[in-house]
C-alpha positions as CSV (number, residue, x, y, z in Angstrom):
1,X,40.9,170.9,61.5
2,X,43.1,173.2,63.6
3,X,45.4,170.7,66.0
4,X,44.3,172.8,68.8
5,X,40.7,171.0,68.4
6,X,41.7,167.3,67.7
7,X,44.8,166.9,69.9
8,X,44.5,164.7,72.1
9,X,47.0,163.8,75.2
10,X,50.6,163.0,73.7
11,X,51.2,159.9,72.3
12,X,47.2,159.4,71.4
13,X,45.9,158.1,74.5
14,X,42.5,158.2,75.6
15,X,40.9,158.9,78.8
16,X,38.9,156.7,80.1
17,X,36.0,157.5,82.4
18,X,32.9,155.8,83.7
19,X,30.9,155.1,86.7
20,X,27.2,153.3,87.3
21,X,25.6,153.0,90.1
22,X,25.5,148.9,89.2
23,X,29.3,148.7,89.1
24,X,29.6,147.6,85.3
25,X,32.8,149.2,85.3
26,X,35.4,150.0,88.2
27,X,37.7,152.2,86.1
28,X,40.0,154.7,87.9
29,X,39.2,158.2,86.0
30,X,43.0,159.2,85.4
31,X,43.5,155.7,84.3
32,X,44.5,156.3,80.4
33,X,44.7,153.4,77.8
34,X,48.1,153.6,74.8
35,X,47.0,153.2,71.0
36,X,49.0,149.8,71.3
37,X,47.1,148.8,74.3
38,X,43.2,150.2,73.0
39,X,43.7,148.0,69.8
40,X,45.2,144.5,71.8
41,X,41.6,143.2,72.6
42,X,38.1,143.6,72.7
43,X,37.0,144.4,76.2
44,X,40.4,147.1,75.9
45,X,38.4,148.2,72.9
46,X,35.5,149.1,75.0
47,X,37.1,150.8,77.6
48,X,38.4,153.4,74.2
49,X,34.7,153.6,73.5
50,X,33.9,154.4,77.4
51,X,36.8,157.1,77.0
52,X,34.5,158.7,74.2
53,X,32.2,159.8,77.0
54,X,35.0,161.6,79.8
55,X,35.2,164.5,77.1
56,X,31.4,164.7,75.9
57,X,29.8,167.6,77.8
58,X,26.4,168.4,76.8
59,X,26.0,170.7,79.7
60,X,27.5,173.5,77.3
61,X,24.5,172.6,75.2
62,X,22.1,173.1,78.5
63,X,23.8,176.4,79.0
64,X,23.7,178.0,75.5
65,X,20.3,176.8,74.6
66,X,18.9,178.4,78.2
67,X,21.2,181.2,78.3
68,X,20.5,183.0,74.7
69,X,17.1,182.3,74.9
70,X,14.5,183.6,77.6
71,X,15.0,180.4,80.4
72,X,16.6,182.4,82.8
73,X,18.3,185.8,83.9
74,X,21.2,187.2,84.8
75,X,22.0,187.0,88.6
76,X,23.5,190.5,89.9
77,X,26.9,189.3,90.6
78,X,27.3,187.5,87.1
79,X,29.1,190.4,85.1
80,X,31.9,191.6,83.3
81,X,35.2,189.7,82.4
82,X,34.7,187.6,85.4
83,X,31.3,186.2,84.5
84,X,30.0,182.9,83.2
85,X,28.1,182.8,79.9
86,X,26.7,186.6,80.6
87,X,27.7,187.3,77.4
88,X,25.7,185.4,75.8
89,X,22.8,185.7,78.3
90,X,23.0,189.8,77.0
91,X,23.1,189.0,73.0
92,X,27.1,190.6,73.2
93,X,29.0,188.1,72.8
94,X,32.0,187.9,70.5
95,X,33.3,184.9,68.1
96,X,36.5,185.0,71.5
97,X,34.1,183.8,73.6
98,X,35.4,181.0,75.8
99,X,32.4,179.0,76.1
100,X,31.5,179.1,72.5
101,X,35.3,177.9,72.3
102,X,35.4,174.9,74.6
103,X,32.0,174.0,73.3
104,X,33.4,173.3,69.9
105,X,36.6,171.9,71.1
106,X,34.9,169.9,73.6
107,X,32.6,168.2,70.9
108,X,35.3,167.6,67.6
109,X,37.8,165.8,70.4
110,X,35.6,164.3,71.4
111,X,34.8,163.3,67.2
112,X,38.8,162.6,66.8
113,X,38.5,159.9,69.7
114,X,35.9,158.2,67.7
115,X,37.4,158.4,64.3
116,X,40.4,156.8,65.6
117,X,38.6,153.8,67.1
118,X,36.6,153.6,64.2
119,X,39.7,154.1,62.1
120,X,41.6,151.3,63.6
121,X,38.9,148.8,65.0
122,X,39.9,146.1,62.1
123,X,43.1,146.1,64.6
124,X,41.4,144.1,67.4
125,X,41.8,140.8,67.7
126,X,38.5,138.9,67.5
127,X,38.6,135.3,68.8
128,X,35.0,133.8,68.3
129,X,31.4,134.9,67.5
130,X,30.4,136.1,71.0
131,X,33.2,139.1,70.3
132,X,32.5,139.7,66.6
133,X,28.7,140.2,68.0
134,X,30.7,142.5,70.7
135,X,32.9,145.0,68.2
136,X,29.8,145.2,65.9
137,X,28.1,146.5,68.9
138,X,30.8,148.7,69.8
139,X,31.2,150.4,66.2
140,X,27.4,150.8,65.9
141,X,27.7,152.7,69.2
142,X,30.3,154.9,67.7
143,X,28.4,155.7,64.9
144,X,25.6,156.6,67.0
145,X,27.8,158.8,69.0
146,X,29.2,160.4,65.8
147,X,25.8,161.3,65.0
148,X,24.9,163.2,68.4
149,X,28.0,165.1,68.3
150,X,27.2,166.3,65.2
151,X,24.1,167.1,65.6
152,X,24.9,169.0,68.9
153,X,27.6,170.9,66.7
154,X,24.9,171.9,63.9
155,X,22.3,173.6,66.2
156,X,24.8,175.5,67.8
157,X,26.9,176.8,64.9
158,X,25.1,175.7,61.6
159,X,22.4,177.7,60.4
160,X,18.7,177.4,60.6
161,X,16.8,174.4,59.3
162,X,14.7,177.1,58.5
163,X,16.9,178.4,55.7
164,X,17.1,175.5,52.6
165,X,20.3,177.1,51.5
166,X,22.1,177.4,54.4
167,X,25.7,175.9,55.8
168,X,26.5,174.1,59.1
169,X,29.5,172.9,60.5
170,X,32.3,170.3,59.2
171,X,31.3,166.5,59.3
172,X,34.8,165.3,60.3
173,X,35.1,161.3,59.7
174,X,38.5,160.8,60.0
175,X,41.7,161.8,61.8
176,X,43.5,163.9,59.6
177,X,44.5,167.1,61.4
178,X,46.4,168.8,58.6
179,X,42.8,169.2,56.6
180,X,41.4,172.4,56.9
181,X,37.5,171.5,56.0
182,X,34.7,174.1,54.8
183,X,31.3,174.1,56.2
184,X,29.0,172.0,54.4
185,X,25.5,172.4,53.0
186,X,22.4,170.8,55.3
187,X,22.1,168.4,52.9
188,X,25.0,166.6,52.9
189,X,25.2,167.5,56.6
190,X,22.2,165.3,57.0
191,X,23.4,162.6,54.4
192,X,26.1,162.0,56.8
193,X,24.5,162.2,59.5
194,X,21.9,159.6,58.6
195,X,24.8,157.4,57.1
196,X,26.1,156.8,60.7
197,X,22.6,156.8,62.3
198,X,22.1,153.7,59.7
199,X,25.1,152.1,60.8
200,X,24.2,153.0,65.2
201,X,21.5,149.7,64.4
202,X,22.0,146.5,67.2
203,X,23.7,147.9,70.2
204,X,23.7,145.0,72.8
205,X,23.7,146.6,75.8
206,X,20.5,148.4,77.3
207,X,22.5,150.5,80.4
208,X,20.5,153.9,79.8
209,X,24.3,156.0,80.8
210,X,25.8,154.5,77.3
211,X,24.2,155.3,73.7
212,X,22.2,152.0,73.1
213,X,19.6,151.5,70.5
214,X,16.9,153.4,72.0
215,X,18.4,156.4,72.5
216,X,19.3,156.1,69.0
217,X,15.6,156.1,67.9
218,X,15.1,159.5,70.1
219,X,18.1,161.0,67.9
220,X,16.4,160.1,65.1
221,X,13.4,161.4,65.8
222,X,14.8,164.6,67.3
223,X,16.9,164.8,64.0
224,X,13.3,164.2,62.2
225,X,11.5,166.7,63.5
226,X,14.4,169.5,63.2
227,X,14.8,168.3,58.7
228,X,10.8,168.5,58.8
229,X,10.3,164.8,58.1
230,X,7.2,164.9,59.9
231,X,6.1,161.2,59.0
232,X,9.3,159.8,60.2
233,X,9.5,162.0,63.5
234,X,6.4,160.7,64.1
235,X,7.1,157.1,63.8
236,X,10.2,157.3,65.8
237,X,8.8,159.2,68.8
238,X,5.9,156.5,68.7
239,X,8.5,153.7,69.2
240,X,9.5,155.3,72.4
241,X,6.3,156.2,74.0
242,X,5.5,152.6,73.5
243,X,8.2,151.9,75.8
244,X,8.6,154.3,78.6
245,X,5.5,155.6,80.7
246,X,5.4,159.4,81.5
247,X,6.0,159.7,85.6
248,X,3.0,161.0,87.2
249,X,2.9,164.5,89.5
250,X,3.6,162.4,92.4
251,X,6.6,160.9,91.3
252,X,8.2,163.7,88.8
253,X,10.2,165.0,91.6
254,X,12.3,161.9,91.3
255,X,13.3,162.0,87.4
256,X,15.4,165.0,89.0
257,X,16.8,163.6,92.0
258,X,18.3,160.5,89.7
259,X,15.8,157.9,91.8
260,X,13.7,156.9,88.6
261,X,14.6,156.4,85.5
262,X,11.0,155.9,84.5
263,X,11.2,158.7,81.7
264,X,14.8,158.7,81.3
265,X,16.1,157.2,77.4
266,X,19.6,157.9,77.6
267,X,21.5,160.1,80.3
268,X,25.4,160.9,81.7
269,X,26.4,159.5,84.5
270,X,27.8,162.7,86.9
271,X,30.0,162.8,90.3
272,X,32.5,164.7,92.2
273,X,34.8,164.1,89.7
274,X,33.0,166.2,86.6
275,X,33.6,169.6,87.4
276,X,30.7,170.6,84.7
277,X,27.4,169.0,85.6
278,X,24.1,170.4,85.2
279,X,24.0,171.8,89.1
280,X,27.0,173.6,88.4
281,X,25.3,175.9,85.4
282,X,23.5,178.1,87.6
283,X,25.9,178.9,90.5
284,X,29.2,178.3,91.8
285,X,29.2,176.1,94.9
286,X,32.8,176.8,95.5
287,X,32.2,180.5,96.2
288,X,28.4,180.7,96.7
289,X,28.4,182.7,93.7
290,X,25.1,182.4,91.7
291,X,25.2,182.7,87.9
292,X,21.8,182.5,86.5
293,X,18.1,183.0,88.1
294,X,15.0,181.4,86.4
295,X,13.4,184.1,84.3
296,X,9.8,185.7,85.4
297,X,8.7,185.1,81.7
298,X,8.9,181.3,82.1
299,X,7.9,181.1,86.0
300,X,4.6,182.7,84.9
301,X,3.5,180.2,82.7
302,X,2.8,177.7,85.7
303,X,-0.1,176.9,86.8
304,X,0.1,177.0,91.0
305,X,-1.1,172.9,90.8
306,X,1.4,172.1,88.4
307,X,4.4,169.9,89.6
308,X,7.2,171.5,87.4
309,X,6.9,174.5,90.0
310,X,9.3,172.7,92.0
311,X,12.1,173.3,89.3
312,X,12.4,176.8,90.7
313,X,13.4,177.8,94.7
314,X,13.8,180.2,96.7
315,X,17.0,181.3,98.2
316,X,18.0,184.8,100.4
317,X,14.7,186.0,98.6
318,X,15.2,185.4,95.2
319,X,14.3,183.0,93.1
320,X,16.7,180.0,91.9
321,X,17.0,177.4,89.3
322,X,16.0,173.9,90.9
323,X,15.6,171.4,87.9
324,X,18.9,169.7,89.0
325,X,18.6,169.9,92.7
326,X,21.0,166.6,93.3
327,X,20.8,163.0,94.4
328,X,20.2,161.5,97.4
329,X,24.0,161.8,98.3
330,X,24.8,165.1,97.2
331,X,22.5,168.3,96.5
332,X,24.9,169.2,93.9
333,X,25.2,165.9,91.7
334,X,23.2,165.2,88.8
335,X,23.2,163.4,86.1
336,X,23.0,164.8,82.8
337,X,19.3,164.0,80.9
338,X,19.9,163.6,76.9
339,X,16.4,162.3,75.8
340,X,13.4,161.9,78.1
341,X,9.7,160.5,76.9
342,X,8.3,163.6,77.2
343,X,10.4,165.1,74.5
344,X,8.9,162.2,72.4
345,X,5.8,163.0,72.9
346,X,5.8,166.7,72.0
347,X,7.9,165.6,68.9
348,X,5.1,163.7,67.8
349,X,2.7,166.4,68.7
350,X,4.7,168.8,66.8
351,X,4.7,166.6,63.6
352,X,1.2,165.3,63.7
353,X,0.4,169.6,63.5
354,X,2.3,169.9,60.8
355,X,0.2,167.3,58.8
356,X,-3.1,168.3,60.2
357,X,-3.5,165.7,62.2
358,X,-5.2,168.2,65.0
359,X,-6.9,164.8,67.1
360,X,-3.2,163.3,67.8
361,X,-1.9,166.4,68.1
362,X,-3.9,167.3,71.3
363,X,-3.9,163.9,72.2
364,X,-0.7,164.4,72.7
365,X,-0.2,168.0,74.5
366,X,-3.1,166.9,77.0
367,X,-1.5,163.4,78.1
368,X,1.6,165.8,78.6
369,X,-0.1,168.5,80.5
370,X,-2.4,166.4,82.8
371,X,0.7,164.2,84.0
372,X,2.3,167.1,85.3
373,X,-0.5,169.0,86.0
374,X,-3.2,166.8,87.6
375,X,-6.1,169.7,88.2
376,X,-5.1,170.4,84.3
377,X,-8.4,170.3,82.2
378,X,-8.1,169.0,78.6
379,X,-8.1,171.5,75.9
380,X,-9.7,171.4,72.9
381,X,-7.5,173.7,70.0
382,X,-4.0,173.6,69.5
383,X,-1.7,176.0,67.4
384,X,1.9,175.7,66.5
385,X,2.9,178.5,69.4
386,X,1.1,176.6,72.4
387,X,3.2,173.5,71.4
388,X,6.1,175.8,71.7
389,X,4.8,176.9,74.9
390,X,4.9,173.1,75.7
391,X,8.5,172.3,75.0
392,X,9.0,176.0,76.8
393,X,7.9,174.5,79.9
394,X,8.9,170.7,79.9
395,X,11.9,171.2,78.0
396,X,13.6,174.1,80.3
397,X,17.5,173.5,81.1
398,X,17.2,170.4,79.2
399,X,19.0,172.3,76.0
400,X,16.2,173.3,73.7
401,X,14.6,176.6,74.0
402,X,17.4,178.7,72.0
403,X,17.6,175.7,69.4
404,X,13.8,175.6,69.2
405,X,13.4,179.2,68.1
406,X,16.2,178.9,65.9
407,X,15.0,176.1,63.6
408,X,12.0,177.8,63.5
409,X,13.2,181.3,62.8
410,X,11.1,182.7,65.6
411,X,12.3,186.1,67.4
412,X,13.6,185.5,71.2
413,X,11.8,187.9,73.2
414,X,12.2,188.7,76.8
415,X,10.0,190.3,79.4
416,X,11.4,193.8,80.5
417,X,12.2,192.0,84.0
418,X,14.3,189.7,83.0
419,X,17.0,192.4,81.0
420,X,20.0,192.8,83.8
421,X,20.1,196.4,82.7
422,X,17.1,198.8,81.1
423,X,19.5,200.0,78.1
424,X,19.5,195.4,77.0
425,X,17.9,194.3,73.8
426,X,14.6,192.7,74.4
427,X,14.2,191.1,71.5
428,X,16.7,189.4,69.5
429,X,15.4,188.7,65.6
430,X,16.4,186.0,63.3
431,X,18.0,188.5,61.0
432,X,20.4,190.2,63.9
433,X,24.0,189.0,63.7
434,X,23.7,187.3,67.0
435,X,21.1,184.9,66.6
436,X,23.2,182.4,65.1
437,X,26.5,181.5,66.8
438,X,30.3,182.3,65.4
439,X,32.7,179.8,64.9
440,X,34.8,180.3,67.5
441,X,38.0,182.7,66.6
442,X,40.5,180.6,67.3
443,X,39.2,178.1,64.9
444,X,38.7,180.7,62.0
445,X,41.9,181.7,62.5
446,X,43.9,178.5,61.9
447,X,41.4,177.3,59.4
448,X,39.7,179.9,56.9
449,X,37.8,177.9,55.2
450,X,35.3,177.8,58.2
């Protein structure tokens, strides 16, 4: 792996990095921990584990899976070298691009700070059961972690899980940087993959801002559906929908302003201190600059009565993208939603299609569309392309549109509105070079094999 990716700060430290809003840690963000120091204890363990999180950033996946697919357009201001992700947005990008870049360096340091914990957790001193019960909990949390980064890896640079002979990205499980590792085929993508979901079981803590067993289940069924394990997708998502109520049209507004956790499974805790945060994908508050505009082609598929209007505003006369419209503190904090209920139950509505189970299917789609819609009437057929249109509209700047089409092989298509110039592609095809994402160049580079 090229030394540029895995490198962490000299002398293998690792940041550490959390904040909850019920103080379970008062950590300083610069604070940094030595390898002597991580390894001395358990609770210094944890704190290595905590440092896992300060250089996750699934906002790149919010970006990319909106940007190349047809969430939003491209603000005027937002082109040319100076732009953010326009590249992408216009289907002409290039294996230099710097967010495909610090997406994939973001995500295998990230991997390297858990291979060395993992690597080295027989280190820590453990003085009695109540701590053995502690590290086990701490390594299956890893694990977990392992799995998600992965995963998040795979669906931006592996191929389809359309194509049964394709290739995805490394699975890197240890900490040598000198290797220079090939991409893989989805099968042994997913053995390992699985391997570490089976060893993310019996996390003790329940804090929804840390991976915990729940939010394990929701991988699992997200990794379920995308491997067309129907059976098992269903099963998982069912777990979770047994557990967390769907928020009414009243109260939706507040799964955004961080006030309810109602639907929320797992989420990243954001401040002032996280310079990427989902608020600061669409526009740059430091210069007023806007990025990114929520496209005509999905503002049309609202009904007037239906609450998710209020993901989209209105600023100088145009519209703007308002899933993320801050906390009660700031109007440009957020935190960062990984797996909601919702998700589960279009997972499950998904599968039960796909083994003609039609009832649950629209079960499933209606619960879904008369929460957020209240004036919604049931209906009464279902095909595979109005479930689509579901996750379309629940789903949007949550990091799933461009990833849906993908596993799917479905064409991304985009209302003539939406292209920032008339001479743009309007439809990108599963068979154009750009549908599936380059390894970045640097990376190629210094390791061929990729």
């Amino acid at each position: 792996m090229n030394k540029n990716i895995v490198r962490i700060i000299s002398g293998i430290c690792l940041c550490i990095i959390i904040s909850s809003c019920n103080n379970l840690l008062e950590l300083d963000p610069s604070d940094t921990l030595s390898e002597e120091k991580i390894f001395s204890s358990v609770a210094q363990f944890e704190k290595g584990v905590l440092g896992c999180y300060s250089t996750y950033h699934p906002e790149y996946n919010l970006l990319i899976g909106s940007a190349m697919a047809d969430e939003c357009r491209l603000d005027s201001q937002n082109n040319g070298v100076n732009g953010f992700g326009n590249f992408l947005q216009r289907w002409v990008y290039s294996s230099e691009d710097n967010i495909l870049y610090k997406t994939w360096k973001d995500h295998y340091t990230t991997i390297y700070s858990i291979n060395l914990l993992l690597g080295n957790a027989v280190k820590v001193p453990v003085h009695n059961e109540e701590q053995r019960e502690k590290m086990r909990s701490l390594i299956a949390e890893l694990h977990g972690l392992r799995a998600l980064l992965h995963f998040d890896l795979h669906r931006n640079f592996g191929a389809s899980d359309a194509d049964p002979n394709g290739f995805t990205v490394p699975y890197i499980m240890n900490t040598d940087i000198n290797k220079k590792p090939a991409r893989i085929s989805l099968t042994d993508f997913y053995q390992n993959i699985w391997n570490d979901l089976n060893a993310a079981r019996d996390i003790q803590h329940q804090v929804n801002f840390r991976l915990q067993n729940n939010a394990v289940i929701a991988l699992e069924a997200r990794i379920a559906l995308y491997q067309k394990d129907y059976a098992l997708a269903a099963e998982k998502a069912t777990v979770l929908i047994q557990l967390y109520p769907l928020e009414n049209a009243e109260h939706y507004e507040r799964i955004w302003k961080d006030s309810n956790n109602t639907e929320v499974i797992f989420q990243l805790k954001r401040t002032n201190d996280n310079d990427l945060r989902p608020n600061t994908l669409w526009q740059n508050y430091s210069t007023g600059r806007m990025y990114f505009r929520p496209s005509y082609q999905l503002m049309s598929m609202f009904d007037e009565k239906d609450v998710r209007l209020q993901n989209f505003g209105e600023e100088e006369g145009d519209d703007i993208i308002n899933k993320y419209p801050g906390n009660d503190y700031s109007d440009r904090i957020n935190d960062v939603k990984i797996f909601r209920v919702s998700e589960m139950y279009l997972i499950r509505a998904e599968a039960s299609f796909f083994m003609g189970k039609k009832q649950e299917t629209l079960h499933d789609i209606n619960t879904l569309r008369m929460k957020r819609n209240e004036a919604a009437q049931p209906i009464n057929t279902v095909s595979l392309a109005e479930i689509m249109k579901e996750r379309y509209m629940e789903l949007s700047y949550e990091g799933h549109r461009y990833y849906d089409l993908k596993r799917l092989q479905w064409s991304i298509t985009r209302n003539a509105e939406d292209l920032f110039s008339p001479t743009d592609k309007d439809t990108l095809q599963p068979s154009d070079k750009a549908y599936i994402l380059p390894v970045p160049l640097k990376e190629t580079m210094a390791n061929p094999n990729l």
